[in-house]
N, C-alpha and C positions, 0 to 999 in steps of 0.2 A: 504493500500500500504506500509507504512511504516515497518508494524510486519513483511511485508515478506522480504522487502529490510533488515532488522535488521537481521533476521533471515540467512541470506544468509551471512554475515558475524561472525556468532555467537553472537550477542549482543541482550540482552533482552530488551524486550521493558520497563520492568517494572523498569529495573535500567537505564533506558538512556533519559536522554533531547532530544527535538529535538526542536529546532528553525529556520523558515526563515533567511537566511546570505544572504547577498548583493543585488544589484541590477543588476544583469544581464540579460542581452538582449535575450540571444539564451540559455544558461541553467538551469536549477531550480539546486541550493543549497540550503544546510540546512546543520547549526553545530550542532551536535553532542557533549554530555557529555557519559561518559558511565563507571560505575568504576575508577573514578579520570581522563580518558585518552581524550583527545577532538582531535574529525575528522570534515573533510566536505565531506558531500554526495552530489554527484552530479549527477542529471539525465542528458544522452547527448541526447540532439536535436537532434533526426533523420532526423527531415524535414530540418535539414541543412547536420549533419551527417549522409548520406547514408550507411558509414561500419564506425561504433564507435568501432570493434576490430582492426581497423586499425590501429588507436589512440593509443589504447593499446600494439600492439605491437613497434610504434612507439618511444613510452616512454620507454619499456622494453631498446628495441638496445640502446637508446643514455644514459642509468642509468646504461645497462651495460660497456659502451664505456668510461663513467666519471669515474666509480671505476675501473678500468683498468690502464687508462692513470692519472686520475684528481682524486684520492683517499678525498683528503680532501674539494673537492668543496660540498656543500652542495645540494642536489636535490633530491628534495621529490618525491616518488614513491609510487603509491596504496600500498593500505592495500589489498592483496590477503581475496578471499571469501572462504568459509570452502571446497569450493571444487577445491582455489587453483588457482581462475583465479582472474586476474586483472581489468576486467571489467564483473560485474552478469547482466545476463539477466533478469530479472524477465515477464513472460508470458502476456501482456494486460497491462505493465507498462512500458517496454523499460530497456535500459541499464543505468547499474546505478556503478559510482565509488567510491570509496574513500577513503580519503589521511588524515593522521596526520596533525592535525590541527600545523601551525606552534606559536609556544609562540609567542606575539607582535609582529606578523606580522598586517600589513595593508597594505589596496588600497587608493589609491588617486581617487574619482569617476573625480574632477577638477583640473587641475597643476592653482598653485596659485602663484609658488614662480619660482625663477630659478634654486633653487637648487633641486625642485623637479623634473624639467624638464629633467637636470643633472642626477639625480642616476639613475632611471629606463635604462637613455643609456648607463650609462657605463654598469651596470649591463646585459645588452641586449648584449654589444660587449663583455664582458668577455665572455659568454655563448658561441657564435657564435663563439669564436677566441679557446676555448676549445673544442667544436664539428668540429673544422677546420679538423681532419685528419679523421673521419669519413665516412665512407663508402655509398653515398646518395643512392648507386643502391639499398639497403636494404630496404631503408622507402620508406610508403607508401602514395601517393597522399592520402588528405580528404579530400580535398574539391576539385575538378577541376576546373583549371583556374584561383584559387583565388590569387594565383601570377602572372598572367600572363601580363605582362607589356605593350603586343601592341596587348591586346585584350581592355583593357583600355586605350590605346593611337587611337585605331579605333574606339571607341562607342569616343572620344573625339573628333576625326578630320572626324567625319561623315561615318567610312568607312563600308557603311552598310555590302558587300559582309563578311569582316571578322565577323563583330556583329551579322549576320543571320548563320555563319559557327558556331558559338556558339551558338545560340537559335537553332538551328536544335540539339545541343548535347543535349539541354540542354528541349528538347519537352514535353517528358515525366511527366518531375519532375514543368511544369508551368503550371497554369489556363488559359481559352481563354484568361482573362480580362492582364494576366500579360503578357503572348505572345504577345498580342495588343499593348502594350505599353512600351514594355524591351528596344526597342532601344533608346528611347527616356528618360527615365528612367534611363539608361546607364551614358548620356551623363551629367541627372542633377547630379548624385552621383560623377562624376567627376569633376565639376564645383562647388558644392560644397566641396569636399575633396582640392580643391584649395584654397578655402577660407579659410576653418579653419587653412589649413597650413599658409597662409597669415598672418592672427589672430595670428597664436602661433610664427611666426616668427616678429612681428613687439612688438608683448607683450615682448618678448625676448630681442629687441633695445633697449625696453622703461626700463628696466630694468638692461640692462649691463649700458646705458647713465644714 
């Protein structure tokens, strides 16, 4: 798998590292050496990502909308494939991306301190306050519903009609066993996302006191 994913962006296998990077949940990475230059490849999750060039042209509009408007804000964008697209399909292996690995960059997998808790938000609202003039009719939904606020507030307050309007969209793409059991499934992921907000909110008192 890997000589063809290398391959599809011009990189030999016989001059490139490849190592498992990070622990993520929904997509496989691996960093990349290759000629002095370090990237990460990344396969997307179809069974979450239904249109992974969604994704990709998602990223195009708002990298072209920073160099436009925000010239100097830093925002990494794939590394185009030898035939010039941003995300390669490879046949029996899925869509695969990849981006310039950043120098001493790092993820926090646990916030420990409060000032870690701190930068990732500022940094979140700088983004969001420079894609403010943005054009949203252009991007593309990828995942449906995954913001949706009083689809999560209805699997919370029991409202089956709205939570079965969603398991009907949502038929297709779920097993008997998880159909059987989405609504209620629903309601614990809510009830736990309460918690941990809880958690990160009273770690937060115990730390500014």
């Amino acid at each position: 798998m890997i000589q063809t994913v290398l391959s599809a962006y011009g990189l030999k296998k016989e001059e490139t590292s490849v190592e498992t990077f990070g622990t993520g949940l929904i997509n496989n990475a691996w960093k990349l050496i290759s000629s002095g230059k370090s990237y990460i490849l990344q396969r997307v999750n179809e069974a979450v990502f239904k249109y992974p060039r969604n994704i990709a042209g998602n990223i195009r509009l708002m990298a072209n909308y920073l160099h436009r408007h925000h010239p100097d804000y830093n925002f990494v964008t794939p590394v185009l494939s030898t035939k010039g697209d941003e995300i390669a399909f490879i046949k029996g292996e899925g869509f695969f991306r990849l981006f310039p690995f950043v120098t001493n960059s790092h993820s926090k997998e646990v916030v420990e301190t409060l000032g870690q808790a701190y930068e990732p938000a500022v940094q979140f609202g700088r983004f969001t306050r420079l894609l403010s003039g943005i054009d949203l009719n252009n991007l593309k939904i990828t995942i449906p519903s995954f913001h949706d606020l009083s689809l999560r507030a209805a699997l919370k307050k029991g409202n089956k009609q709205r939570a079965e309007g969603y398991l009907d969209e949502m038929k297709d793409e779920l097993t008997e066993p998880k159909k059987k059991y989405f609504f209620y499934a629903g309601k614990f992921v809510i009830y736990m996302q309460a918690v941990r907000f809880l958690q990160i909110i009273l770690m937060m008192m115990y730390m500014i006191t």
